[in-house]
mmCIF file of the N, C-alpha and C atoms, coordinates in Angstrom:
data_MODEL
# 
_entry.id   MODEL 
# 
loop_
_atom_site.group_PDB 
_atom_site.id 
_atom_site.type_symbol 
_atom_site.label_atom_id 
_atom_site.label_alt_id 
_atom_site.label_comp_id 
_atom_site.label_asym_id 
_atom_site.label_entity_id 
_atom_site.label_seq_id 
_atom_site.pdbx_PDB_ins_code 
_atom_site.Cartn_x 
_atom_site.Cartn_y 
_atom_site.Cartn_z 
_atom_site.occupancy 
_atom_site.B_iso_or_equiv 
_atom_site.pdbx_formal_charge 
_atom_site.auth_seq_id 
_atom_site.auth_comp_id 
_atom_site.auth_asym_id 
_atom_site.auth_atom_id 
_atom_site.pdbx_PDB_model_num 
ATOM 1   N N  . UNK A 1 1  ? 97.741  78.944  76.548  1.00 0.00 ? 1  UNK A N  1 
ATOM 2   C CA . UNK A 1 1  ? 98.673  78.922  77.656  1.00 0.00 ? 1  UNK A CA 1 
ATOM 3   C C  . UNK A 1 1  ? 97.939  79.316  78.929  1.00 0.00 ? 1  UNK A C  1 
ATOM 4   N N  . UNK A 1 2  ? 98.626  78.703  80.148  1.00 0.00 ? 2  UNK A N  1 
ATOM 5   C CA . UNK A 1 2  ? 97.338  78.839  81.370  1.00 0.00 ? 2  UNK A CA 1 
ATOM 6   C C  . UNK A 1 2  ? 97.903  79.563  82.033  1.00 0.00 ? 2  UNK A C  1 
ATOM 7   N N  . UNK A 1 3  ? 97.765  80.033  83.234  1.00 0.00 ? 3  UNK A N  1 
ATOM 8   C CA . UNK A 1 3  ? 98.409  81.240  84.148  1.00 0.00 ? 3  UNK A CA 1 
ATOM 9   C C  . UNK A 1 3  ? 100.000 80.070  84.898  1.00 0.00 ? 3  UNK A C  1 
ATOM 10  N N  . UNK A 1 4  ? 100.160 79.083  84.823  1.00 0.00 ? 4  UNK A N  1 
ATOM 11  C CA . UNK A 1 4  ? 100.436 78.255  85.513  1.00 0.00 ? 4  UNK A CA 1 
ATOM 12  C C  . UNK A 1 4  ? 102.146 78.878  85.360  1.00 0.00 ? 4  UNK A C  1 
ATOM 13  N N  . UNK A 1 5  ? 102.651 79.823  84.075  1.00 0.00 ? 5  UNK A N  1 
ATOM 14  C CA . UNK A 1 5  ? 103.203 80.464  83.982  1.00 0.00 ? 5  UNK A CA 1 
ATOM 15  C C  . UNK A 1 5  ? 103.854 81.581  85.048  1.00 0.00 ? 5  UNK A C  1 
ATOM 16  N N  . UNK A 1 6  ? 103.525 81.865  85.667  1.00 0.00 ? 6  UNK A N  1 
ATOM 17  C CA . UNK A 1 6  ? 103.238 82.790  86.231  1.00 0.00 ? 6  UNK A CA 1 
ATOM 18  C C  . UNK A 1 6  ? 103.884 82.795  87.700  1.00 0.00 ? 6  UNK A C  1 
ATOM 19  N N  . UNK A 1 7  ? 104.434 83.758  88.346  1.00 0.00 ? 7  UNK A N  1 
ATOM 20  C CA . UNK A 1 7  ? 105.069 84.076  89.427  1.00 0.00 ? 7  UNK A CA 1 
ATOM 21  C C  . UNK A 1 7  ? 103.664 83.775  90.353  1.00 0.00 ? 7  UNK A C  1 
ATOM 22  N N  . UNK A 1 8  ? 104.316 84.078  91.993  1.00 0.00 ? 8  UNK A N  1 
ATOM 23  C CA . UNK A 1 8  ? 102.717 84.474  92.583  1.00 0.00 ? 8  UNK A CA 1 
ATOM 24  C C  . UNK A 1 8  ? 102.701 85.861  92.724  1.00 0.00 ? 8  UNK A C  1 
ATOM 25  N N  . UNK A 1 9  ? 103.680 86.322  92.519  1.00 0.00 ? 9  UNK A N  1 
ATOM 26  C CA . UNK A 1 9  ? 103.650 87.806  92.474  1.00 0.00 ? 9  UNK A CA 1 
ATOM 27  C C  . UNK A 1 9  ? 102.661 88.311  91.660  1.00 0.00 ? 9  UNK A C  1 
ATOM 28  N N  . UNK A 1 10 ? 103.298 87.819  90.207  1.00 0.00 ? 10 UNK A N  1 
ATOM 29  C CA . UNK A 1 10 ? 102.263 88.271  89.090  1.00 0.00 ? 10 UNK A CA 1 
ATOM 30  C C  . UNK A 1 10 ? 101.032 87.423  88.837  1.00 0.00 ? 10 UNK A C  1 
ATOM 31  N N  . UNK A 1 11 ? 100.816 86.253  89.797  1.00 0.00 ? 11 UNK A N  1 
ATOM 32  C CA . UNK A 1 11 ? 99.132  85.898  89.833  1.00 0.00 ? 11 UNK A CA 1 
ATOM 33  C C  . UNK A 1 11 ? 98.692  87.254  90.938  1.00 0.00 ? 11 UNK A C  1 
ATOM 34  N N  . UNK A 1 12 ? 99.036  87.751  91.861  1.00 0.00 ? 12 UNK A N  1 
ATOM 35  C CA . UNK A 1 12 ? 98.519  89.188  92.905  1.00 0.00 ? 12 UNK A CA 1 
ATOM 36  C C  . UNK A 1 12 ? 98.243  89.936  91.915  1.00 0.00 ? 12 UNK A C  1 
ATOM 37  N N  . UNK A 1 13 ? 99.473  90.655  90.853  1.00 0.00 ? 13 UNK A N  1 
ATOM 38  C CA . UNK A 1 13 ? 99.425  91.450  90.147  1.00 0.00 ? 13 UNK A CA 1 
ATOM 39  C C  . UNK A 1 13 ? 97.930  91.313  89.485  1.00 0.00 ? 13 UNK A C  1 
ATOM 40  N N  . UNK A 1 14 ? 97.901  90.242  88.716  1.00 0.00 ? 14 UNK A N  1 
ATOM 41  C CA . UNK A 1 14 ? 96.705  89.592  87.724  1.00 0.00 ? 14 UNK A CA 1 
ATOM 42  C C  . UNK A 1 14 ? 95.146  89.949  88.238  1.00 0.00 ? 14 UNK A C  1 
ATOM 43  N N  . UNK A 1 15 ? 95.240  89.394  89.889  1.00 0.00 ? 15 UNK A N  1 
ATOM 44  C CA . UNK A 1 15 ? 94.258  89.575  89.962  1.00 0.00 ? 15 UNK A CA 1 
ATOM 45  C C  . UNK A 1 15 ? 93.810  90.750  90.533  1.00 0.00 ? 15 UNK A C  1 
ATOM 46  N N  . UNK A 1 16 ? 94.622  91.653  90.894  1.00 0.00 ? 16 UNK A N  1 
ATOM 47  C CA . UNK A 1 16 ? 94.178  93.066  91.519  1.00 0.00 ? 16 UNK A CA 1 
ATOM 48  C C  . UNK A 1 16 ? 93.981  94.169  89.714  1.00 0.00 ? 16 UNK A C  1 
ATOM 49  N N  . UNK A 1 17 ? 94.258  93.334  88.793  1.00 0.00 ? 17 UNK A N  1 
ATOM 50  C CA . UNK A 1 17 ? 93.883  94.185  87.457  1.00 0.00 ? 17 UNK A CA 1 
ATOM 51  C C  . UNK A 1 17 ? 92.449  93.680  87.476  1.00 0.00 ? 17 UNK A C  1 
ATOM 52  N N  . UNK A 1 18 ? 92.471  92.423  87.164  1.00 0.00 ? 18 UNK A N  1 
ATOM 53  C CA . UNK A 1 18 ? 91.083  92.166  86.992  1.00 0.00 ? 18 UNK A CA 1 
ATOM 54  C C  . UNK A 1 18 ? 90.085  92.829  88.190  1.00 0.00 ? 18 UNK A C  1 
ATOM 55  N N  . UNK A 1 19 ? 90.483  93.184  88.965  1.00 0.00 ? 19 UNK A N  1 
ATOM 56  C CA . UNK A 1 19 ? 89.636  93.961  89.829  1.00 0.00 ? 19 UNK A CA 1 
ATOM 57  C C  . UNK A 1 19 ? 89.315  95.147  89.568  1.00 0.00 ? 19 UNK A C  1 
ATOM 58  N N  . UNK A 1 20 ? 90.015  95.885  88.712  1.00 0.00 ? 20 UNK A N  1 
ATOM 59  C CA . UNK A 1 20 ? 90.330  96.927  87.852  1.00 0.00 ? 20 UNK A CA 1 
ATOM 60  C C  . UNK A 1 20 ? 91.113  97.961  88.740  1.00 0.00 ? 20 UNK A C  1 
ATOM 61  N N  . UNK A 1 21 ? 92.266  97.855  89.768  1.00 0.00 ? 21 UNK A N  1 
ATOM 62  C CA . UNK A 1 21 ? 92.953  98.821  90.510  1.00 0.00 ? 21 UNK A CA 1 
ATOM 63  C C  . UNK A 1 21 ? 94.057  98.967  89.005  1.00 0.00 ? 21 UNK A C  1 
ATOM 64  N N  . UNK A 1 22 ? 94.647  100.361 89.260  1.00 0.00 ? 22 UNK A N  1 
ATOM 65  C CA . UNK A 1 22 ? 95.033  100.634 88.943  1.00 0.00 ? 22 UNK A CA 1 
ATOM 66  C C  . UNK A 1 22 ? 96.986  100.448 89.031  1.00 0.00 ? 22 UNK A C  1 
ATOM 67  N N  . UNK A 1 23 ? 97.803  100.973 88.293  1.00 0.00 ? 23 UNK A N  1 
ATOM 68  C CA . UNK A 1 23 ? 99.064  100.521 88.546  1.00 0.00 ? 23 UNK A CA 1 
ATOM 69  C C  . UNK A 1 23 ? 99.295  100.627 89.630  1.00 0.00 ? 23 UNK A C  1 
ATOM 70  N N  . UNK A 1 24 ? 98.953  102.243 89.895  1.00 0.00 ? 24 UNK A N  1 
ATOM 71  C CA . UNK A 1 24 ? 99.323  102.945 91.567  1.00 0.00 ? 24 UNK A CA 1 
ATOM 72  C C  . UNK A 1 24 ? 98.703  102.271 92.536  1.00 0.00 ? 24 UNK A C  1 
ATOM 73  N N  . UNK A 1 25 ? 97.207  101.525 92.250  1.00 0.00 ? 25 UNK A N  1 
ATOM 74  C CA . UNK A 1 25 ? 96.431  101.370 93.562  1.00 0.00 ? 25 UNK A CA 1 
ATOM 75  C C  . UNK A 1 25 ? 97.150  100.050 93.572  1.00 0.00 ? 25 UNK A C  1 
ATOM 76  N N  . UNK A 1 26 ? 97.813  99.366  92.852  1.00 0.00 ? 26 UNK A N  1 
ATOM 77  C CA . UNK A 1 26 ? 98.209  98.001  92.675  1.00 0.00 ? 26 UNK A CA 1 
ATOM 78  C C  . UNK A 1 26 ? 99.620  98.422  93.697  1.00 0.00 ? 26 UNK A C  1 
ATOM 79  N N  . UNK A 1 27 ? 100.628 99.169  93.103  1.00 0.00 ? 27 UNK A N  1 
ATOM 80  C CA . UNK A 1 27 ? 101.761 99.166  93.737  1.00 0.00 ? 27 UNK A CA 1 
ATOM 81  C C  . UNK A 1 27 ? 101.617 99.574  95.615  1.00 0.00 ? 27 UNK A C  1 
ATOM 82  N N  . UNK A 1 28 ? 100.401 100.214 96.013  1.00 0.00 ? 28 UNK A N  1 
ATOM 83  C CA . UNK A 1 28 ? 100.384 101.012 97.273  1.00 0.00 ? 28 UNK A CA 1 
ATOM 84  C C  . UNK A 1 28 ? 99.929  99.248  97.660  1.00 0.00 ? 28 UNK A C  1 
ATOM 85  N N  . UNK A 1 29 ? 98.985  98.465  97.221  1.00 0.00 ? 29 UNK A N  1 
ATOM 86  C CA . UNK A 1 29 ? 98.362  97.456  97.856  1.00 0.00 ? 29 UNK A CA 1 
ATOM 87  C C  . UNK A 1 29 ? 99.489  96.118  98.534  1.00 0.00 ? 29 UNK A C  1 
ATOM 88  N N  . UNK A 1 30 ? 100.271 96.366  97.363  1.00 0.00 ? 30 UNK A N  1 
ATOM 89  C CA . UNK A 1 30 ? 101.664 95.440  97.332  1.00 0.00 ? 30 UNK A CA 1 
ATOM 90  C C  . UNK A 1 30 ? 103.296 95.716  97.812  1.00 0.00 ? 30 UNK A C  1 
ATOM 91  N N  . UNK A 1 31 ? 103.035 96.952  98.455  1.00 0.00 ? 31 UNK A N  1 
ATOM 92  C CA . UNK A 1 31 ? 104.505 97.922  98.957  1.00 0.00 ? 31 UNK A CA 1 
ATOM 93  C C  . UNK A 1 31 ? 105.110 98.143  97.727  1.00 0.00 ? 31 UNK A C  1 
ATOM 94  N N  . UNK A 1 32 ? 104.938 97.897  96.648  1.00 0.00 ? 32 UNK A N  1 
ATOM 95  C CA . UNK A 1 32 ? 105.975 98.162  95.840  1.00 0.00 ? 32 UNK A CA 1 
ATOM 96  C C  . UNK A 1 32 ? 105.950 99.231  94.988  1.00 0.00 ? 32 UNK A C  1 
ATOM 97  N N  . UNK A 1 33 ? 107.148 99.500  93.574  1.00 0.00 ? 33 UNK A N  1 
ATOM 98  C CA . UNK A 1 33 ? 107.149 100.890 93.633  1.00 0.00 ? 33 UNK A CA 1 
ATOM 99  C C  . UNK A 1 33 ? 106.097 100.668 91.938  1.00 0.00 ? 33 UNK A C  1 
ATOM 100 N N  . UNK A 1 34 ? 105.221 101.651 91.736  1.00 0.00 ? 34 UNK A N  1 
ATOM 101 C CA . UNK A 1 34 ? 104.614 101.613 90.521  1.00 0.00 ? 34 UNK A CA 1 
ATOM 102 C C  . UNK A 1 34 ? 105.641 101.094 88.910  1.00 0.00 ? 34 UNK A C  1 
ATOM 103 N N  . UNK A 1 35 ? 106.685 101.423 88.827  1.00 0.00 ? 35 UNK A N  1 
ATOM 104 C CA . UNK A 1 35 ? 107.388 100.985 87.887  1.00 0.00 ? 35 UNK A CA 1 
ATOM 105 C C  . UNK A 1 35 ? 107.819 99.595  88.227  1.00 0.00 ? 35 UNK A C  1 
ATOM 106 N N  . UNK A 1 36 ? 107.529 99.001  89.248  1.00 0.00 ? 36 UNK A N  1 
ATOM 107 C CA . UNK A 1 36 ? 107.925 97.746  89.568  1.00 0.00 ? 36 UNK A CA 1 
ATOM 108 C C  . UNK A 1 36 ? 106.621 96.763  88.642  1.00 0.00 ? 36 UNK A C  1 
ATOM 109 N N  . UNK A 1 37 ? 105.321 97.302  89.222  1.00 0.00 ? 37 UNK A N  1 
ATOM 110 C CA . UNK A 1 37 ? 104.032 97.103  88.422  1.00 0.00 ? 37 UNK A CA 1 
ATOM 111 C C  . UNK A 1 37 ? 103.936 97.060  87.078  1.00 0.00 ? 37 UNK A C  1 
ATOM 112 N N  . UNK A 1 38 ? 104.637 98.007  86.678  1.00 0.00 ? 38 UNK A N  1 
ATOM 113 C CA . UNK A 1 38 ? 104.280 98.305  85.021  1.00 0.00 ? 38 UNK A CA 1 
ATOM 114 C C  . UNK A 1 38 ? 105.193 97.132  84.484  1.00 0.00 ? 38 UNK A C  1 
ATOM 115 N N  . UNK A 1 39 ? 106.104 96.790  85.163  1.00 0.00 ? 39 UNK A N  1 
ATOM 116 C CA . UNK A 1 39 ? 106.738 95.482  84.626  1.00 0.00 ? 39 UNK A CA 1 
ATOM 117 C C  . UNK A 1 39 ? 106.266 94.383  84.680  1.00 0.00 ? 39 UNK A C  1 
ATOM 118 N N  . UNK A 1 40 ? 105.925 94.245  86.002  1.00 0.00 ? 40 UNK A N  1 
ATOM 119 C CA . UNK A 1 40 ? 105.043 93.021  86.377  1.00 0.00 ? 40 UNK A CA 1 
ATOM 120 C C  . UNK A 1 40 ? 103.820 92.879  85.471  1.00 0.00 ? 40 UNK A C  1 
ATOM 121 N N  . UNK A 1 41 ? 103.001 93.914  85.030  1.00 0.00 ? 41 UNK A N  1 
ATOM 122 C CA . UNK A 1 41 ? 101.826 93.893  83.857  1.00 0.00 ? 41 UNK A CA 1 
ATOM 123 C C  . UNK A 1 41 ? 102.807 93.423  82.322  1.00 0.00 ? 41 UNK A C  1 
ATOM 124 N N  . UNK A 1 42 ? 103.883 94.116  82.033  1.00 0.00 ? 42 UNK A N  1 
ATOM 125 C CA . UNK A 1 42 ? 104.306 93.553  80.847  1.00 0.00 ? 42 UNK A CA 1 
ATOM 126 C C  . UNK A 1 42 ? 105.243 92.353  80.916  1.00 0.00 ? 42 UNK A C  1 
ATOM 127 N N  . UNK A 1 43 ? 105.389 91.865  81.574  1.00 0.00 ? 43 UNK A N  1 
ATOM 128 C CA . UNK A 1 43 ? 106.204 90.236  81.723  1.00 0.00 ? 43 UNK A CA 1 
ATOM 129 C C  . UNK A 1 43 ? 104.710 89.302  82.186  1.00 0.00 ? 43 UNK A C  1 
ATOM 130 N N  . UNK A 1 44 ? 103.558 89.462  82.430  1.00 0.00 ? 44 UNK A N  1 
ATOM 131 C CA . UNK A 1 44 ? 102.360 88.942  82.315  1.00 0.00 ? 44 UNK A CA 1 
ATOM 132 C C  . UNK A 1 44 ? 101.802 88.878  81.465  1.00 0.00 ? 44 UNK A C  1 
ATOM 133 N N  . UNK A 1 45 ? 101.338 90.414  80.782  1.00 0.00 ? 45 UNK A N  1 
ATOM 134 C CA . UNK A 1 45 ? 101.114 90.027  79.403  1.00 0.00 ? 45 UNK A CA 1 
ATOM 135 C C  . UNK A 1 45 ? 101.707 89.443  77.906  1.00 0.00 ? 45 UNK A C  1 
ATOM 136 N N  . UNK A 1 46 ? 103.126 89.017  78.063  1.00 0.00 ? 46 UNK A N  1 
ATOM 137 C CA . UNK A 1 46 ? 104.336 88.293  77.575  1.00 0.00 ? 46 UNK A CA 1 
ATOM 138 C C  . UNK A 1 46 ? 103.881 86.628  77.613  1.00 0.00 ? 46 UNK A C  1 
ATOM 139 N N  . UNK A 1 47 ? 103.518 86.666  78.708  1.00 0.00 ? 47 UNK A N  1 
ATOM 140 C CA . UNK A 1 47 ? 103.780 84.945  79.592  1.00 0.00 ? 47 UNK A CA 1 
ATOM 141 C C  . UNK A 1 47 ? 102.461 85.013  78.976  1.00 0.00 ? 47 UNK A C  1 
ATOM 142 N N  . UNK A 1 48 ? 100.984 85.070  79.402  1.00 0.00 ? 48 UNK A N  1 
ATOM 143 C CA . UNK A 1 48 ? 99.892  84.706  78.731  1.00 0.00 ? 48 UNK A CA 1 
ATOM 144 C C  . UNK A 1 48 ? 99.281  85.228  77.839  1.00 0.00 ? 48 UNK A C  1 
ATOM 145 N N  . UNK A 1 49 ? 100.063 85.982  76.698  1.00 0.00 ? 49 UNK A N  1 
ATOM 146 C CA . UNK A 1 49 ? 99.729  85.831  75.587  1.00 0.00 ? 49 UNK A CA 1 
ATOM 147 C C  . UNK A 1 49 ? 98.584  86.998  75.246  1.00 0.00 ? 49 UNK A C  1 
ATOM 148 N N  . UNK A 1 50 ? 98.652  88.015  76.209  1.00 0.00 ? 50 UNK A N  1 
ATOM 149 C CA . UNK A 1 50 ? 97.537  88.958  76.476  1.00 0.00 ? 50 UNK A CA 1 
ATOM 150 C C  . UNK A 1 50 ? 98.147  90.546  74.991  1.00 0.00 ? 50 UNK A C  1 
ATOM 151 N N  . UNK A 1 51 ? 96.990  90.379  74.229  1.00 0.00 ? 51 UNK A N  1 
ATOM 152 C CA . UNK A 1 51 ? 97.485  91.784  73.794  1.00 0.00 ? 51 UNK A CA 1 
ATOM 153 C C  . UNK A 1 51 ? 97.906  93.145  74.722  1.00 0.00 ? 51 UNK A C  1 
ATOM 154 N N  . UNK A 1 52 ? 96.394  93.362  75.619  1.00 0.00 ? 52 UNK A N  1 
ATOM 155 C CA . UNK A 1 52 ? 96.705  94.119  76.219  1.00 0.00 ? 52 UNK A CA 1 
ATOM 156 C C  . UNK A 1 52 ? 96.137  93.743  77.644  1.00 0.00 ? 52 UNK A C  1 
ATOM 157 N N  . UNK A 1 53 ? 95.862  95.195  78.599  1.00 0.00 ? 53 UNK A N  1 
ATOM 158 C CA . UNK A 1 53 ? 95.686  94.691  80.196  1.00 0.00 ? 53 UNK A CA 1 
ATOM 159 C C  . UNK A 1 53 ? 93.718  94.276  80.051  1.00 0.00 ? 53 UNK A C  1 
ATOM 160 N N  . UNK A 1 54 ? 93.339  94.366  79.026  1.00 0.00 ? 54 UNK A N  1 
ATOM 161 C CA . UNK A 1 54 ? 92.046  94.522  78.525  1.00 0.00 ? 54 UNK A CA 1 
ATOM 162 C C  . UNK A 1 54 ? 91.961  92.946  78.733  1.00 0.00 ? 54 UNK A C  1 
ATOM 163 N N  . UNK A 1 55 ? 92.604  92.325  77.569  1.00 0.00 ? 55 UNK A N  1 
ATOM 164 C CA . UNK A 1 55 ? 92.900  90.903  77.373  1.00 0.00 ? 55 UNK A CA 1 
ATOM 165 C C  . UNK A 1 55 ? 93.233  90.365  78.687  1.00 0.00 ? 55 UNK A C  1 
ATOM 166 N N  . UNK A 1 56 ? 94.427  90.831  78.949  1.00 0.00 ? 56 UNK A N  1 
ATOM 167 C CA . UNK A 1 56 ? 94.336  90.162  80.568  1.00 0.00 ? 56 UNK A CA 1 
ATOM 168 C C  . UNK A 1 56 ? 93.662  89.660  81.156  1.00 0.00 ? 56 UNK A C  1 
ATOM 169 N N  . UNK A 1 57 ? 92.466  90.477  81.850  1.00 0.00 ? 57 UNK A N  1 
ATOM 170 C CA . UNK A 1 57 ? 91.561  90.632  82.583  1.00 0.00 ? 57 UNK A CA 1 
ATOM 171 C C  . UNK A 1 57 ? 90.396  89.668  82.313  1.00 0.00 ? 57 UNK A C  1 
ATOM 172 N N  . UNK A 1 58 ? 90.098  89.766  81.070  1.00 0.00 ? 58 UNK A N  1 
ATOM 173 C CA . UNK A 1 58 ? 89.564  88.745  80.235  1.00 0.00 ? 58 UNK A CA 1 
ATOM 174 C C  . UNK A 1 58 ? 90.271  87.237  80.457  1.00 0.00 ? 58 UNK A C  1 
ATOM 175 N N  . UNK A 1 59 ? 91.479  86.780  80.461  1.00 0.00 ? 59 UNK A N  1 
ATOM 176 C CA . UNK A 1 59 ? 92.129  85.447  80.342  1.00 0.00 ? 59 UNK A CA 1 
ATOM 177 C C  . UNK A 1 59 ? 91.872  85.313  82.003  1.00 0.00 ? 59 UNK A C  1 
ATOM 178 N N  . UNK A 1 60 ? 92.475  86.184  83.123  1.00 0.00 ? 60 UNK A N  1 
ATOM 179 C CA . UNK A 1 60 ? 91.927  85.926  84.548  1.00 0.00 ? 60 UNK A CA 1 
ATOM 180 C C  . UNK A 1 60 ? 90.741  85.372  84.728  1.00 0.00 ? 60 UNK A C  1 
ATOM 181 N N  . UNK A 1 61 ? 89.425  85.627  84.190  1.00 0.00 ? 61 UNK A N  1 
ATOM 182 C CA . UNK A 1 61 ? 88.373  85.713  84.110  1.00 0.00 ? 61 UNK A CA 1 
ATOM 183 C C  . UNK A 1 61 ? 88.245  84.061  83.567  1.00 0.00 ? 61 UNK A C  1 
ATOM 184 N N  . UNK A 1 62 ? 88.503  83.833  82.662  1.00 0.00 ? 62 UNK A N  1 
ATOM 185 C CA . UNK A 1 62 ? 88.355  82.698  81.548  1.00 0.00 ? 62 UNK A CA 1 
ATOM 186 C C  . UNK A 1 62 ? 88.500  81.709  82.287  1.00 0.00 ? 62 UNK A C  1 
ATOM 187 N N  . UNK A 1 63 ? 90.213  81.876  83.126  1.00 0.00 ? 63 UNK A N  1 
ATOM 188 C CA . UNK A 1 63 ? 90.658  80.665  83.857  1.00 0.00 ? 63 UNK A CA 1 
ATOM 189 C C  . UNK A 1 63 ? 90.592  80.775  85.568  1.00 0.00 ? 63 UNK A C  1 
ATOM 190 N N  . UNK A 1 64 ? 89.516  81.096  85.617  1.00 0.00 ? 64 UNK A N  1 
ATOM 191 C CA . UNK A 1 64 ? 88.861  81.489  86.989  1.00 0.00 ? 64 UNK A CA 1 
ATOM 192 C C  . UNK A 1 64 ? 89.721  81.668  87.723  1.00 0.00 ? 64 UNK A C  1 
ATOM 193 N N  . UNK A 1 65 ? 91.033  82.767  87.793  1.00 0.00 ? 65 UNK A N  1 
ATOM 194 C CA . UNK A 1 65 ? 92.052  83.277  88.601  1.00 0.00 ? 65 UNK A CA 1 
ATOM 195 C C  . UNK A 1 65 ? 90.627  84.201  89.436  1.00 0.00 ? 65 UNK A C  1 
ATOM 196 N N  . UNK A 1 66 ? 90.139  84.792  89.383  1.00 0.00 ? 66 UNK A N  1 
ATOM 197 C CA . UNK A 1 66 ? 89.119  85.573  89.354  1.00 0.00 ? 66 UNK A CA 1 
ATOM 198 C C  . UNK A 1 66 ? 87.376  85.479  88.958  1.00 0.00 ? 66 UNK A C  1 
ATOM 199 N N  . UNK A 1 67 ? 86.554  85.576  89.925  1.00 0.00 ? 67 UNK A N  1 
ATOM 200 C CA . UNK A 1 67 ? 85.204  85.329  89.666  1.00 0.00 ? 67 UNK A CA 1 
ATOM 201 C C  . UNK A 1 67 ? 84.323  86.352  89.712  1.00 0.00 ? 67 UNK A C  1 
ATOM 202 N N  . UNK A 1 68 ? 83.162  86.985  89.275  1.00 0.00 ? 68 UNK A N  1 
ATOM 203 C CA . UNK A 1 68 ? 82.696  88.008  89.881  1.00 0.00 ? 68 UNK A CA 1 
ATOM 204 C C  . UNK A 1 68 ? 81.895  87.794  91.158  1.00 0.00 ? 68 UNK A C  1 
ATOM 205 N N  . UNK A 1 69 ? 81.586  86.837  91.457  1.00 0.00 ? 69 UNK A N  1 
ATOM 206 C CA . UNK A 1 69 ? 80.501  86.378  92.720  1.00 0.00 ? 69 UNK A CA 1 
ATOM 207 C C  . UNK A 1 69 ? 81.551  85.983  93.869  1.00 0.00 ? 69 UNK A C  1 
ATOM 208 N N  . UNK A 1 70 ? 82.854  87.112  93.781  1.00 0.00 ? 70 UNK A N  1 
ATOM 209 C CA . UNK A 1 70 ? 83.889  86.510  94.710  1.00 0.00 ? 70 UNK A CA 1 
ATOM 210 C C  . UNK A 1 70 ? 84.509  87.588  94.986  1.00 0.00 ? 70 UNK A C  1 
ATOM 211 N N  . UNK A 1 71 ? 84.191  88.203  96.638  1.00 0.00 ? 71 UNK A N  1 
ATOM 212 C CA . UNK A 1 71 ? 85.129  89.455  96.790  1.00 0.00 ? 71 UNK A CA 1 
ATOM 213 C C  . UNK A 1 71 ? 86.643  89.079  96.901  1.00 0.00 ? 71 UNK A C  1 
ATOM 214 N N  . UNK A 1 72 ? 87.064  90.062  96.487  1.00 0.00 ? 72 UNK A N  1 
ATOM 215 C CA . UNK A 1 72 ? 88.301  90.572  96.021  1.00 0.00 ? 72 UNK A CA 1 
ATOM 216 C C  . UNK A 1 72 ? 89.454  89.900  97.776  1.00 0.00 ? 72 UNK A C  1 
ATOM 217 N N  . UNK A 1 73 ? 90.479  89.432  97.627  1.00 0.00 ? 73 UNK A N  1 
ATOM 218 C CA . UNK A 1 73 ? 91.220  89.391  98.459  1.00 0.00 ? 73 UNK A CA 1 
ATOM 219 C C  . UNK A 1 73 ? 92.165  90.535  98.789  1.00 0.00 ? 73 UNK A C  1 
ATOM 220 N N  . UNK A 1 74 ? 92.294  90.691  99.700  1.00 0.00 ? 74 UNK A N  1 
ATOM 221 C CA . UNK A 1 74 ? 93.035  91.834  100.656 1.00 0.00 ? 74 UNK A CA 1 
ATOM 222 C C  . UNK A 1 74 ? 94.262  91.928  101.519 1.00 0.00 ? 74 UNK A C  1 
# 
């Protein structure tokens, strides 16, 4: 399954994990409230099939949501 799933909310979400921020640094980046996040991580990892935020990060990666030779958007 491809990200194509996916809100654009929770492609932001996606790719500020794979960046490795955290829930909090995720929710301050996005105005929103950290429990808003922790949802947004588990209705993502639902939709693509991710065991965990480990996997995630990994499937971002796979389907070039995310590159390493590519700073981070802001």
């Amino acid at each position: 399954m491809g990200l194509e799933v996916l809100t654009k909310r929770e492609h932001e979400v996606l790719e500020a994990l794979a960046q490795g921020q955290t829930n909090s640094e995720i929710a301050e980046r996005l105005v929103l409230s950290e429990s808003t996040i922790k949802t947004h991580v588990s209705w993502i990892l639902g939709k693509i099939g991710a065991r965990d935020r480990v996997h995630a990060v990994i499937i971002a990666y796979e389907t070039g949501l995310v590159r390493p030779d590519v700073p981070p958007h802001n």
